[in-house]
N, C-alpha and C positions, 0 to 999 in steps of 0.2 A: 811482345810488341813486334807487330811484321813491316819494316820498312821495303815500299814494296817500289815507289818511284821517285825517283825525284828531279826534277829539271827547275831553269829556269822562273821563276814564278809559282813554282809549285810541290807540292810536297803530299807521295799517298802513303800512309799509316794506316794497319789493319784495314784495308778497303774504303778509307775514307781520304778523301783527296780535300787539302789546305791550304787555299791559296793568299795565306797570309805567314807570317812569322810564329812558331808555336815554341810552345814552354811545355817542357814534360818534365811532370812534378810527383812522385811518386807511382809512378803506371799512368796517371790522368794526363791528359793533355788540351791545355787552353791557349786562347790566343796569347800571344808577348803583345801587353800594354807600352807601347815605346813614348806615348805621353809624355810621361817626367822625364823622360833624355830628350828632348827636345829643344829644352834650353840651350845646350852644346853644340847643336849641331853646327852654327856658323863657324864652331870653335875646330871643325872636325872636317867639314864638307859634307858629312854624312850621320845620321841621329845614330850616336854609338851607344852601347851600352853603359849602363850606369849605375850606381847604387839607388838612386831612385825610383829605380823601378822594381818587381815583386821576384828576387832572383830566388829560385828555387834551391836554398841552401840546405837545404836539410837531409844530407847524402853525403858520402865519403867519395865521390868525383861527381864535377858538374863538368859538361861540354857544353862549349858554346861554338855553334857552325858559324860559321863569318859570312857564309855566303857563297853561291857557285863560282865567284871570283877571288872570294878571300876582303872584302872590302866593309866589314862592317868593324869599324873603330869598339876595343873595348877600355874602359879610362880605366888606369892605373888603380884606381880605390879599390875597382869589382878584384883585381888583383891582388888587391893588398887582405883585401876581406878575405876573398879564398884563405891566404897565407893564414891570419891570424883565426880562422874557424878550423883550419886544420882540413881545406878540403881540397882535394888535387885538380888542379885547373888546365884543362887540355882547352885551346884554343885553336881551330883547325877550320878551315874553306868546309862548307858543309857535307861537300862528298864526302872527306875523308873523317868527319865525325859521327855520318851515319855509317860508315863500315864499322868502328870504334863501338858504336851503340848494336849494333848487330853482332858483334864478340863478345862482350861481356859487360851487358843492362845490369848487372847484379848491385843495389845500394849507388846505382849512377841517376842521374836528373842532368834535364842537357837545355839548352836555349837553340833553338834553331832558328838565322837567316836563309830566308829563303831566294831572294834577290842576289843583286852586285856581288 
């Protein structure tokens, strides 16, 4: 997988430019449903991540990018889950989780913000 740009609102993989929130789930990549975190939000200021929504657990690391400013809220549960499924949870501003994803995608699945 070639992460090839990434700004503000946007995000291009293998030649294909996202200009929304993506979930890479074993090599596949689909939108992030943020529907079911949405009840939180007022709770957060911002719709953070949540166990309610389809985390791609099936991988010995998931990253999740927070965002080109670092601002996307992750609730302590999607934490707690990591822990108790045994999967190592890097939580990092999105720049610094597509470097991470460009060193070693090996058995990794990652959530990416692309905004805030």
């Amino acid at each position: 997988m070639r992460f090839e740009d990434f700004s503000f609102g946007s995000i291009r993989i293998d030649g294909v430019t996202y200009e929304y929130d993506v979930v890479i789930d074993g090599g596949e990549i689909r939108k992030r449903k943020k529907k079911p975190s949405k009840q939180y939000r007022d709770a957060f200021g911002h719709t953070p991540l949540s166990n309610d929504e389809r985390i791609p657990w099936k991988c010995r690391r998931l990253v999740i990018g927070t965002g080109a400013h670092g601002a996307l809220p992750v609730m302590k549960e999607v934490q707690a889950e990591a822990e108790r499924r045994k999967v190592e949870l890097l939580i990092l501003p999105t720049a610094q989780a597509i470097e991470i994803l460009r060193g070693s995608p090996a058995e990794t699945n990652a959530i990416l913000h692309i905004t805030c």
